[in-house]
C-alpha positions as CSV (number, residue, x, y, z in Angstrom):
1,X,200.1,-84.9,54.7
2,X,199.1,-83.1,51.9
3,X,200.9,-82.5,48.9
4,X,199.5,-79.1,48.0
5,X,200.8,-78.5,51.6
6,X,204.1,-79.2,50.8
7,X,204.3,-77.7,47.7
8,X,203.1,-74.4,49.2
9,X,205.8,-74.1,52.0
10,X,208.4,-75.2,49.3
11,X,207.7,-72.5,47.0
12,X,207.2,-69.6,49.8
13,X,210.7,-70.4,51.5
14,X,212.0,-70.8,47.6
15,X,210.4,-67.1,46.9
16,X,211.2,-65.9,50.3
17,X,215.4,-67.2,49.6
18,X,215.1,-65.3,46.1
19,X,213.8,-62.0,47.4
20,X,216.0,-62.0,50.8
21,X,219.2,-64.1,50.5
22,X,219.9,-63.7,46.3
23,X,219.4,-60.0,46.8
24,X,221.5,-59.8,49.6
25,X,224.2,-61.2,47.7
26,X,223.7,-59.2,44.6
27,X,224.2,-56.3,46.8
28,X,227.0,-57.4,48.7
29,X,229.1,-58.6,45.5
30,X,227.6,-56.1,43.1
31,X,225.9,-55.7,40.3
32,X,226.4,-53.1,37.7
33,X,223.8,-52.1,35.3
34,X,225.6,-49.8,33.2
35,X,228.5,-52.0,33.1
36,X,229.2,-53.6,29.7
37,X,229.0,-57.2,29.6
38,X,231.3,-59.5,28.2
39,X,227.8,-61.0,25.3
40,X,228.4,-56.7,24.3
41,X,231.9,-55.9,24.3
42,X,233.1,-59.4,22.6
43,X,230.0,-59.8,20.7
44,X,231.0,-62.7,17.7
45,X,227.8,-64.1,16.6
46,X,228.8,-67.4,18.0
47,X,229.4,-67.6,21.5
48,X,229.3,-64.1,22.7
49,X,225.6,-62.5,21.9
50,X,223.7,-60.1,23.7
51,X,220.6,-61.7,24.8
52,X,217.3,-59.8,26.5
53,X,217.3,-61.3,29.8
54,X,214.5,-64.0,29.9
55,X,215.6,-65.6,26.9
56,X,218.8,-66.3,29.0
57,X,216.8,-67.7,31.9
58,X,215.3,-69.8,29.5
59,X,218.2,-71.3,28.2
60,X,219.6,-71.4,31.5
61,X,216.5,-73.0,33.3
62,X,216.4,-75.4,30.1
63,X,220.0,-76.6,30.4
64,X,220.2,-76.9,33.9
65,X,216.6,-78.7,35.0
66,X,217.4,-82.2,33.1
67,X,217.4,-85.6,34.6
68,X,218.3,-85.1,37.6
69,X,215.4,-82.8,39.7
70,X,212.9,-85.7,39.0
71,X,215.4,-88.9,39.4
72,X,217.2,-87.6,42.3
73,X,214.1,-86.2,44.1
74,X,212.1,-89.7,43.7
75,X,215.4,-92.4,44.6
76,X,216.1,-90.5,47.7
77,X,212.5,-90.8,48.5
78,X,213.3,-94.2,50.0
79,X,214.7,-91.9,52.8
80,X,211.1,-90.7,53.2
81,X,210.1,-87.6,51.8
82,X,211.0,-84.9,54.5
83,X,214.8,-85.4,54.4
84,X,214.2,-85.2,50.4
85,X,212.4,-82.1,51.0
86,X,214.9,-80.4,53.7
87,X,217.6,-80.4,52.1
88,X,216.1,-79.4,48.5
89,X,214.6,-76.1,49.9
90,X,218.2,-75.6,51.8
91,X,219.9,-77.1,49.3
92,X,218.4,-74.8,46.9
93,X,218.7,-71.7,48.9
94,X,221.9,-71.5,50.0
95,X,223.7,-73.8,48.2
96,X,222.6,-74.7,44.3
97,X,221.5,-71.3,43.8
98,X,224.7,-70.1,45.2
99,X,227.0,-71.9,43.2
100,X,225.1,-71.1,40.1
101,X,224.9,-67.2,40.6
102,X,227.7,-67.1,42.0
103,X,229.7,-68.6,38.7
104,X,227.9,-66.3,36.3
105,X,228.9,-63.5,38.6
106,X,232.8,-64.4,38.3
107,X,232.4,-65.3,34.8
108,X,230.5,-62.1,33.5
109,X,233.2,-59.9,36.1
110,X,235.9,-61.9,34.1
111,X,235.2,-61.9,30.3
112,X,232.6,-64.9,29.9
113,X,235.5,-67.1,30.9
114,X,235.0,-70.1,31.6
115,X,235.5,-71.8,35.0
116,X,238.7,-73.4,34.1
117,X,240.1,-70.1,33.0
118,X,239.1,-68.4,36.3
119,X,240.7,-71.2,38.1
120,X,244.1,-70.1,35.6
121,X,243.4,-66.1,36.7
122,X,243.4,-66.5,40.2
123,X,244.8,-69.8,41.3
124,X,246.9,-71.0,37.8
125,X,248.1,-72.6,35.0
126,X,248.2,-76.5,37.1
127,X,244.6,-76.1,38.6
128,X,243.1,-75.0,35.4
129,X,244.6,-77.7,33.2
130,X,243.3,-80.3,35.9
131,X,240.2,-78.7,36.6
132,X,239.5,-78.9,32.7
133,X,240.4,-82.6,32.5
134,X,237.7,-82.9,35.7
135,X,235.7,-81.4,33.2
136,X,235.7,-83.3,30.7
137,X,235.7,-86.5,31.7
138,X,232.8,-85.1,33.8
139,X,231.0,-84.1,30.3
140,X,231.5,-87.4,29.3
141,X,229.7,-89.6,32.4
142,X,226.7,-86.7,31.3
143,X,226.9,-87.5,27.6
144,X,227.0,-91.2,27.8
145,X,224.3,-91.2,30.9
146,X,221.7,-88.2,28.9
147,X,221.9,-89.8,25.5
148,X,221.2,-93.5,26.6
149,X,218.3,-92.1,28.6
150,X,216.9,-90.1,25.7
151,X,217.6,-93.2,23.3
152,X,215.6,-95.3,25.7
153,X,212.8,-93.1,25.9
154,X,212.2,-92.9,21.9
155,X,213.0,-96.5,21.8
156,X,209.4,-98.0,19.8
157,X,210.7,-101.9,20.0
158,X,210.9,-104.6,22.8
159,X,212.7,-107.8,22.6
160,X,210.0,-111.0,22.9
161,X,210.8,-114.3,21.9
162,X,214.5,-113.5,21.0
163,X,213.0,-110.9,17.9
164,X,212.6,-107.3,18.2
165,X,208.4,-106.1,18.4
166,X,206.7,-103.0,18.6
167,X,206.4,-102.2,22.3
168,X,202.9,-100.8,23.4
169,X,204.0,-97.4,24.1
170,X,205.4,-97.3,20.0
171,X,203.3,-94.6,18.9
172,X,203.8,-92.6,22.2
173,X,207.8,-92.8,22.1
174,X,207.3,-92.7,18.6
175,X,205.9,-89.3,18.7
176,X,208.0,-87.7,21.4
177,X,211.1,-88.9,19.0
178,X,209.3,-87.0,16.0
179,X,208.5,-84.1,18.1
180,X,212.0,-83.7,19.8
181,X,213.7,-83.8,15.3
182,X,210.5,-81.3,14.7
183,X,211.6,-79.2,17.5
184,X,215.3,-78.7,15.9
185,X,213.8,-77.7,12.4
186,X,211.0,-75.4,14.1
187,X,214.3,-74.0,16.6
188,X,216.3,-73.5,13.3
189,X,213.1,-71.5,11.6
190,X,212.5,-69.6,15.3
191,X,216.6,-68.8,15.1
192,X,216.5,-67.5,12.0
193,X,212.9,-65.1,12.2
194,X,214.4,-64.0,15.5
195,X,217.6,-63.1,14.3
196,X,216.3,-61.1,10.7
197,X,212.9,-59.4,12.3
198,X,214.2,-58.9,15.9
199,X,211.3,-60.0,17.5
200,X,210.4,-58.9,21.3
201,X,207.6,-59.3,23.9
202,X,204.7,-60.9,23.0
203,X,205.8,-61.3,18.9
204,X,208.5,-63.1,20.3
205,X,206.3,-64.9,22.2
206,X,203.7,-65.7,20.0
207,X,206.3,-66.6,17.3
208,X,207.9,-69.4,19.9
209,X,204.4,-70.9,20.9
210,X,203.5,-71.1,17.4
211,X,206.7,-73.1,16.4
212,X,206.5,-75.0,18.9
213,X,202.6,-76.2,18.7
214,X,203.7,-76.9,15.2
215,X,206.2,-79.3,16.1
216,X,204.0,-80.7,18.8
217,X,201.4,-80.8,16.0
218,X,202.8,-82.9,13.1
219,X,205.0,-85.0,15.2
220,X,202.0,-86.6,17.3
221,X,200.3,-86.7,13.8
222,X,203.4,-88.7,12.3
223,X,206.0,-90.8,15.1
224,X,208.3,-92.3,13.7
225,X,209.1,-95.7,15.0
226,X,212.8,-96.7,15.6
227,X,215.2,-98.7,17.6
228,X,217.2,-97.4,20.8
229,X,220.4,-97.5,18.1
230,X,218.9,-95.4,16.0
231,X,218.0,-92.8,17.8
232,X,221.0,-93.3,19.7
233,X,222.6,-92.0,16.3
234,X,220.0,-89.3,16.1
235,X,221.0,-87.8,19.5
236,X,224.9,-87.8,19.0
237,X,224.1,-86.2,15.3
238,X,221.7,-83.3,17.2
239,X,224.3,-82.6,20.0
240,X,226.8,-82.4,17.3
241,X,224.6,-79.5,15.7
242,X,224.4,-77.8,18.7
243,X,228.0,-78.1,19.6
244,X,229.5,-76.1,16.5
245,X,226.5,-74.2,15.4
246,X,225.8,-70.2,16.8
247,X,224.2,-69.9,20.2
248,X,221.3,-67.9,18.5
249,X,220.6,-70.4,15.5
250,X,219.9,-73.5,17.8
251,X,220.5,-73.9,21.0
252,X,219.0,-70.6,22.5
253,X,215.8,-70.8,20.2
254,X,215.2,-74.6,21.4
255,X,215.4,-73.7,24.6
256,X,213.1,-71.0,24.7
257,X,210.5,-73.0,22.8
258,X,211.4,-75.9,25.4
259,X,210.4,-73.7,28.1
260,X,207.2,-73.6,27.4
261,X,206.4,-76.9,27.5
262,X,208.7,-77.1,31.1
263,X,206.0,-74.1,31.9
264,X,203.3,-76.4,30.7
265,X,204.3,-79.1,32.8
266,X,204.8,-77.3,35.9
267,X,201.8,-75.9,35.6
268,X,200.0,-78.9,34.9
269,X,201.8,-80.4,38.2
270,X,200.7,-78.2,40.0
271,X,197.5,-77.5,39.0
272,X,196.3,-81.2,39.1
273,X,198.0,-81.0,43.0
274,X,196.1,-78.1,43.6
275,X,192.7,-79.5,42.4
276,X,193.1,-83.3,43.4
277,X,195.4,-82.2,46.6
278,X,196.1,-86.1,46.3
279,X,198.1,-87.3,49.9
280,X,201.5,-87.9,50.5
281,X,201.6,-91.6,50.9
282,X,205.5,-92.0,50.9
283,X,206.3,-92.5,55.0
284,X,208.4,-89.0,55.8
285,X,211.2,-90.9,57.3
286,X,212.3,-94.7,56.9
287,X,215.3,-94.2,58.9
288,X,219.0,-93.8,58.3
289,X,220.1,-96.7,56.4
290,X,218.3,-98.2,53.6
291,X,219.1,-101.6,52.6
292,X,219.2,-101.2,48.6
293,X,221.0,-97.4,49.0
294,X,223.1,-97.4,52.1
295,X,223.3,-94.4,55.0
296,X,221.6,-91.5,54.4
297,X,225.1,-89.8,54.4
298,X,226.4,-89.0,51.8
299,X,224.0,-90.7,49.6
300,X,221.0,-88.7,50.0
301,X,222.9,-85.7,48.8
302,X,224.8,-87.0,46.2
303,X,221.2,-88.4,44.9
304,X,219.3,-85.3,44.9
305,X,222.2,-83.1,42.7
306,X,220.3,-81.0,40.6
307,X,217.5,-80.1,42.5
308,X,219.9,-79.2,45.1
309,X,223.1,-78.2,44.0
310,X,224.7,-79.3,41.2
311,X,227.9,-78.8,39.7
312,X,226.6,-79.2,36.5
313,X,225.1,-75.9,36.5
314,X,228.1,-73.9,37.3
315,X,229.3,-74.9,33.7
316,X,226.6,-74.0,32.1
317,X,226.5,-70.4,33.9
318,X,230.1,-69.7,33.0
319,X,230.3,-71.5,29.8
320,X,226.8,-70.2,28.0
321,X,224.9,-68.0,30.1
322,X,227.8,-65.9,30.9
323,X,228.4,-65.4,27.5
324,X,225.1,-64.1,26.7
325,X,223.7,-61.7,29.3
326,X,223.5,-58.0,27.9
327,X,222.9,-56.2,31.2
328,X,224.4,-57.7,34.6
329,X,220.9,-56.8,36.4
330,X,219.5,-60.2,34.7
331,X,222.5,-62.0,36.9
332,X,220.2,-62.6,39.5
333,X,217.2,-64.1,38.0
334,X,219.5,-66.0,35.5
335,X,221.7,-67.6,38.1
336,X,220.1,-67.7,41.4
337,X,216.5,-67.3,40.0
338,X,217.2,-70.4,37.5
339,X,217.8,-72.8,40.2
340,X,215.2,-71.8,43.1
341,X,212.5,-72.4,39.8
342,X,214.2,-76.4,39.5
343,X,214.2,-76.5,43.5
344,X,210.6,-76.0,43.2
345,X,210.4,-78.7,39.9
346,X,212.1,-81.1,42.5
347,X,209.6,-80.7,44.9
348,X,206.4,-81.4,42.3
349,X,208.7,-84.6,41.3
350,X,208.6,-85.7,44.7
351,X,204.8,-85.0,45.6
352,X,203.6,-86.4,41.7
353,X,205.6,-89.8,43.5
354,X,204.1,-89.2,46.9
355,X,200.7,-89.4,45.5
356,X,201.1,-92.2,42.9
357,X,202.3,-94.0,45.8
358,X,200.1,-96.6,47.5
359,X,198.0,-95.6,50.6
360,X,200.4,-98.3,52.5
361,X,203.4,-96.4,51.7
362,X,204.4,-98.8,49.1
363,X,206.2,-96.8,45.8
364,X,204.9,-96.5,42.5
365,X,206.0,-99.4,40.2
366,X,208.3,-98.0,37.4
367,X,211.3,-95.8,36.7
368,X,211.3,-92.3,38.6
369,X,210.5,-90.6,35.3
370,X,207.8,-92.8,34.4
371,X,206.2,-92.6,37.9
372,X,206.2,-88.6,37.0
373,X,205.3,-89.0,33.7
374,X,202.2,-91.0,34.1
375,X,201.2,-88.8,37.2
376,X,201.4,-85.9,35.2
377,X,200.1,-87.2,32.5
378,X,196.9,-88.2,34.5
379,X,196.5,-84.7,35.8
380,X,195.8,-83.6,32.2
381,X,193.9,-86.2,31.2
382,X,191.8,-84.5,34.5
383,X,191.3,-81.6,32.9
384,X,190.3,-82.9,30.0
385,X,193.1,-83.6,27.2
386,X,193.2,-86.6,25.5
387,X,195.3,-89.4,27.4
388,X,196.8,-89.8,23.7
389,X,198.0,-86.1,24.0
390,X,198.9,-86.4,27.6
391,X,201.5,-89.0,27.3
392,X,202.8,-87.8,24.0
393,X,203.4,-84.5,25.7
394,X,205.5,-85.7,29.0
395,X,207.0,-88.0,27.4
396,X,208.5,-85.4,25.3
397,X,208.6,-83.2,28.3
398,X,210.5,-86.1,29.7
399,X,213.2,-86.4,27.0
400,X,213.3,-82.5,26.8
401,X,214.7,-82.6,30.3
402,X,217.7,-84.5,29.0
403,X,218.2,-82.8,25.5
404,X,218.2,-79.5,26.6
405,X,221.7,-80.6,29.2
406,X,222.8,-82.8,26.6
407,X,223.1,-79.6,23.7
408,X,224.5,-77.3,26.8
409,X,227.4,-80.2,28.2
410,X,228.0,-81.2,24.6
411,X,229.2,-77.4,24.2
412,X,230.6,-77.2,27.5
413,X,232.8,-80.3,27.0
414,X,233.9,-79.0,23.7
415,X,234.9,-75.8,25.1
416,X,237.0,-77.8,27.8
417,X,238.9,-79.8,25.4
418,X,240.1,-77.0,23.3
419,X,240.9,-75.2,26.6
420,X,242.6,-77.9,27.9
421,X,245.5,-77.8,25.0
422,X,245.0,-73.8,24.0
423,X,247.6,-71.2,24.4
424,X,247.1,-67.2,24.9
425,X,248.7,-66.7,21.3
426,X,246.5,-70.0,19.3
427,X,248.1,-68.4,15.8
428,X,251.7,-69.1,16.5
429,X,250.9,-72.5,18.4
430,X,252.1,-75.6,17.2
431,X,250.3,-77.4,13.9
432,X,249.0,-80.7,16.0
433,X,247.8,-78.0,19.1
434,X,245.6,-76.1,16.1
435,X,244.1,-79.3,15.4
436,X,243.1,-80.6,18.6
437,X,241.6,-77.0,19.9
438,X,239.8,-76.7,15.7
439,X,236.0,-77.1,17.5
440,X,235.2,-79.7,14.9
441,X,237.9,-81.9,16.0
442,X,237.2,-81.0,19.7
443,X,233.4,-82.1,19.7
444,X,234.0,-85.4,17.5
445,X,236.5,-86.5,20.2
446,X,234.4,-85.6,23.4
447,X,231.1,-86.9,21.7
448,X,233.0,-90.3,20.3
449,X,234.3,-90.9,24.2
450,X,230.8,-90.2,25.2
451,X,229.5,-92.8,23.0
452,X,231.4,-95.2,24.2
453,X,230.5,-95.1,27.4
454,X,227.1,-95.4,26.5
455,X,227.7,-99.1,25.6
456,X,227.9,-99.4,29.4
457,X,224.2,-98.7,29.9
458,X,222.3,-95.9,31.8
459,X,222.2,-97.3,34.6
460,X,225.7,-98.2,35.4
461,X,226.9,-95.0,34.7
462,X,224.2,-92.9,36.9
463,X,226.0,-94.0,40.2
464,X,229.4,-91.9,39.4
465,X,227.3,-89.0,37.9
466,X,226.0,-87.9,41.7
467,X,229.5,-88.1,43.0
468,X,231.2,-86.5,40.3
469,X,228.6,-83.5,39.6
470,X,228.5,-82.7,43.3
471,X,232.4,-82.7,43.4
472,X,232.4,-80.7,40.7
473,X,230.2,-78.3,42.4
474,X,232.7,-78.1,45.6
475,X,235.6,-77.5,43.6
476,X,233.4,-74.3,41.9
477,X,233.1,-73.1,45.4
478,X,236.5,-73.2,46.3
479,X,237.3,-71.1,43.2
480,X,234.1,-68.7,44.0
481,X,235.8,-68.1,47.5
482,X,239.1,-67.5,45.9
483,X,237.5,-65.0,43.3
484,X,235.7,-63.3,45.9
485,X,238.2,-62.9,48.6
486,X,241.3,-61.7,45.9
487,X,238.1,-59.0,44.4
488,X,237.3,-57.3,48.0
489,X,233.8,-59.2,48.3
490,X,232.1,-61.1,51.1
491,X,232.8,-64.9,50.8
492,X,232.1,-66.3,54.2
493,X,229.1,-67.5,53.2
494,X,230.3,-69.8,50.5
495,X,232.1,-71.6,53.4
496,X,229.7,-74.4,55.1
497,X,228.3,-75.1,51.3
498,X,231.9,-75.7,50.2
499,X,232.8,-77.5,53.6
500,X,229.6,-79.9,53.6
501,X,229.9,-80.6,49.9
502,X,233.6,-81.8,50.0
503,X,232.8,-84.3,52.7
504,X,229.5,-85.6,51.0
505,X,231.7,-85.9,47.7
506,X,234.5,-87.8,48.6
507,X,232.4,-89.7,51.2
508,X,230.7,-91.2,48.4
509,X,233.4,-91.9,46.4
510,X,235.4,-93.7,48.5
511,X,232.4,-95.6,49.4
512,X,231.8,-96.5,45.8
513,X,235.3,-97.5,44.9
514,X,235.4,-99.8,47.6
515,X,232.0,-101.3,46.7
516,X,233.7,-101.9,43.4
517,X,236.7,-103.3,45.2
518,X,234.8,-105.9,46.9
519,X,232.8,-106.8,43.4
520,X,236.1,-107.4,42.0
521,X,237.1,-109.8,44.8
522,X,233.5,-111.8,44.3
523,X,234.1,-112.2,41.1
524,X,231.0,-110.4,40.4
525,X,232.2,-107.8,38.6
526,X,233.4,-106.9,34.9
527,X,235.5,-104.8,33.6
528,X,233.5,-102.7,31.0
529,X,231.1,-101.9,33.8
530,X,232.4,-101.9,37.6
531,X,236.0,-101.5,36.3
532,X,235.8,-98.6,34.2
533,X,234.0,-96.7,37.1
534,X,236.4,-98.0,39.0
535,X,238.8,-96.2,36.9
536,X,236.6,-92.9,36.5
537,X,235.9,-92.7,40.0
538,X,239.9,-93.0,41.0
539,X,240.5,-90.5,38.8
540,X,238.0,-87.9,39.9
541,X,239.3,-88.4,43.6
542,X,242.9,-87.9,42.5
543,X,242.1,-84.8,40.4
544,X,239.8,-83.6,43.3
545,X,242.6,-83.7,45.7
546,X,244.8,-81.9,43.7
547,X,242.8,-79.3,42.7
548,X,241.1,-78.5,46.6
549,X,245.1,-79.1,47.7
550,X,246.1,-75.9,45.1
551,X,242.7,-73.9,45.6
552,X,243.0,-73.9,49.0
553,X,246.4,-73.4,49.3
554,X,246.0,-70.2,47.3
555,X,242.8,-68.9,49.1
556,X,245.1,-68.9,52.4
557,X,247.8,-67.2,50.8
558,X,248.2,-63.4,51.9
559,X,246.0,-61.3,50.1
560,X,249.0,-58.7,49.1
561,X,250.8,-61.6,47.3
562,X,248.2,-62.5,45.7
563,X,246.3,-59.0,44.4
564,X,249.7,-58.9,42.5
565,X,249.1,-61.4,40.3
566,X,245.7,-59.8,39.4
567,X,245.4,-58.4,35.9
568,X,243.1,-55.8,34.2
569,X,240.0,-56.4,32.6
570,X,241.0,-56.1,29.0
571,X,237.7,-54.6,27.7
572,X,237.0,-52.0,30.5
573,X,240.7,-51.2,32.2
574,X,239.6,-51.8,35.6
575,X,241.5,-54.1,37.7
576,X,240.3,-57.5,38.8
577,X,240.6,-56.6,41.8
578,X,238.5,-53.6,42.2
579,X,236.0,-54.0,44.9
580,X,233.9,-50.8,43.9
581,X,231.7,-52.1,40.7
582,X,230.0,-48.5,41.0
């Protein structure tokens, strides 16, 4: 078949799902234009800012579409490409893009609290603390999985002989290293301009694009050649930065520059598949068990997260985005619209593999970024950029995908450490409480656990990060139909998603531990590697059950009980559980 084909039903039912199904649910919950937004009416210069809507979409789209549209997309592949692409167009639809609106909706109706805190509104006090120690250790299996990948990537030496050499893509990974330490100078400059001269529309635009060719610029001009430790250091050191420093002085000028190089290489996707309109050589179905992934179900879903749905993104909507929308008509495009645009990035992953594949079927040799990377890469050398230029770019583009989720979860697992020990009255708390909730002390503890787990290697940490993040995302759902049902709005909806996801979640798990279970009794296994996800993955279950055992129980409670319990909205007096937003 052919992959312009593809790529054309994809993005009409993707476009067809925004305009019908994300309006419809904008209408049904609704959506407030005059209301005043949490980024307004708790404005601090730090977390809470009032942001025009599209930079918000930026650094939503930025955070959100990391590793996993392009991994997940091109593993589950060995399904054949039509199951990938089924369930990424419904995944996407009426699932991903759910969950994500759908936790900026509660968030921005609630303060710009975060998920754990809504879970303490409307459930309490026991499912937020163990929803925020899901959390974080989920923040950590991102940190550890993100920064080894991005370290890899920059990586400019090989190992021959027993002695460390330059590698023959040095001055390529070189370069994207130099361009990604450019791109947080040039983000610090953008922050700054932005926030002194106010910039909008196209001198906002122009003022982004010209920061960001200058990074682009010097850094191919000058890589800088380092080991994996090194920039290893580098990386923790940047998502330090961007854990403690304003929203406006880093993370949401980075991420508006890193857009357009995401728009660069979706367009340049898709405009090489448009002009080449290469075939789809990957076989559409191989059948319902493959021998080096197992059955189809759960592990195609839990493969293709983000792309999908993802869990992930939920924290990101209520921990960032939320914070930062200045009129609640951007909720849409920021939340659902966000998502349907990293569906459609999923589906270019997949087609960019489809045609590097050979005209047997047989894959592409290489990791699934690489495989994208060099397609990609080849597209623009079509047009006619220099192959030097081309592979500089994506490979940049490449470790932008990870940076950009590894500034937002660095943040988000911050937040969920101080929440996890914070009181309502954090001046009269105890001395060794202030400490632990000071956000200095609460990022070098998350990012120093992170690390650590980064000794364990990429690869042996990307099998719990499926499981946990699509957990994650059924456990948002439970608390989205709790949160809907106790505010008067329509939550049916949210019910297969929530349904399907908690049997694709623990299906896996279960599946995984007792994979480990049987490495164990081999004696193939060791403990830094199988036993500590072992350990991760028992926990997660345990938590999991816990937390879908008190959600649920309080979602079937009687709705008078529970409306009770429902406070006021401290900025605008309205009760929570208001139904009429107009």
């Amino acid at each position: 078949m052919n992959t312009l084909v593809i790529v054309m039903i994809a993005a009409v039912c993707l476009l067809a799902g925004y305009t019908l199904y994300g309006r419809w649910l904008a209408e049904k919950w609704g959506i407030d234009p005059k209301a005043k937004t949490p980024a307004c009416a708790l404005e601090d210069g730090q977390d809470y800012v009032p942001t025009d809507g599209w930079t918000v979409f930026a650094h939503q789209f930025s955070s959100i579409a990391g590793a996993g549209p392009v991994t997940g997309a091109i593993q589950a592949a060995a399904f054949g490409w039509l199951p990938v692409l089924l369930w990424v167009i419904l995944g996407g639809i009426f699932f991903g893009a759910v969950t994500d609106f759908g936790a900026l909706y509660a968030s921005v109706k609630n303060e710009g609290k975060s998920m754990g805190l809504l879970i303490e509104r409307y459930i309490g006090k026991t499912g937020r603390k163990l929803f925020l120690l899901f959390c974080w250790l989920f923040t950590l299996i991102v940190i550890a999985a993100f920064a080894d990948m991005v370290a890899g990537t920059f990586n400019a030496y090989t190992v021959a002989d027993g002695a460390a050499v330059l590698s023959p893509a040095a001055q390529t990974n070189g370069a994207a290293g130099s361009i990604s330490l450019l791109f947080i100078v040039f983000a610090m400059i953008f922050g700054v301009i932005q926030k002194k001269l106010q910039l909008k529309g196209w001198k906002k635009t122009a003022a982004g694009l010209a920061c960001t060719a200058a990074a682009l610029g010097i850094g191919m001009a000058f890589p800088l050649a380092a080991g994996k430790d090194t920039w290893s250091y580098l990386t923790f050191a940047y998502i330090f930065m961007a854990a403690v420093l304003p929203m406006w002085l880093l993370m949401q000028p980075r991420d508006y520059m890193t857009t357009f190089m995401f728009d660069g290489m979706i367009i340049g996707a898709a405009a090489g598949l448009a002009v080449a309109h290469p075939s789809m050589n990957l076989p559409a179905y191989t059948g319902f068990k493959n021998a080096s992934m197992g059955d189809m179900f759960p592990i195609l879903f839990v493969t293709v997260a983000c792309g999908a749905v993802s869990g992930f993104h939920s924290l990101v909507s209520s921990g960032t985005s939320s914070k930062t929308i200045s009129n609640e008509k951007d909720m849409l495009k920021v939340g659902y619209g966000a998502m349907v645009l990293e569906s459609l990035l999923a589906v270019l992953a997949l087609c960019v593999a489809g045609a590097a594949a050979g005209a047997d079927g047989t894959p592409a040799v290489g990791t699934p970024f690489q495989i994208f990377s060099a397609g990609v890469a080849g597209f623009l050398e079509m047009f006619g950029i220099p192959m030097y230029v081309a592979q500089c770019f994506m490979t940049m583009c490449v470790s932008a995908l990870a940076l950009t989720s590894l500034d937002s979860v660095a943040r988000i697992g911050r937040m969920s450490f101080q929440e996890l020990f914070s009181t309502d009255d954090m001046e009269q708390a105890e001395h060794w409480r202030q400490v632990v909730c000071n956000k200095y002390f609460a990022t070098m503890i998350t990012l120093a656990c992170g690390f650590i787990l980064t000794k364990i290697g990429y690869s042996n940490i990307w099998p719990l990060f499926g499981s946990a993040n699509q957990l994650l995302s059924a456990l948002v759902l439970i608390t989205l139909c709790v949160f809907l049902k106790v505010t008067g709005r329509e939550n049916r909806t949210l019910f297969p998603p929530l349904i399907i996801m908690l049997c694709v979640t623990f299906t896996a798990l279960i599946e995984r531990s007792i994979a480990l279970v049987h490495a164990f009794g081999a004696g193939s296994a060791v403990f830094m590697v199988e036993g500590l996800q072992l350990i991760i993955a028992a926990l997660l279950m345990v938590l999991g059950v816990i937390i879908v055992y008190t959600s649920g129980r309080e979602l079937f409670r009687k709705k008078e009980v529970r409306e009770k319990s429902v406070g006021k909205d401290r900025y605008s007096g309205r009760r929570i559980n208001d139904p009429g937003e107009k």
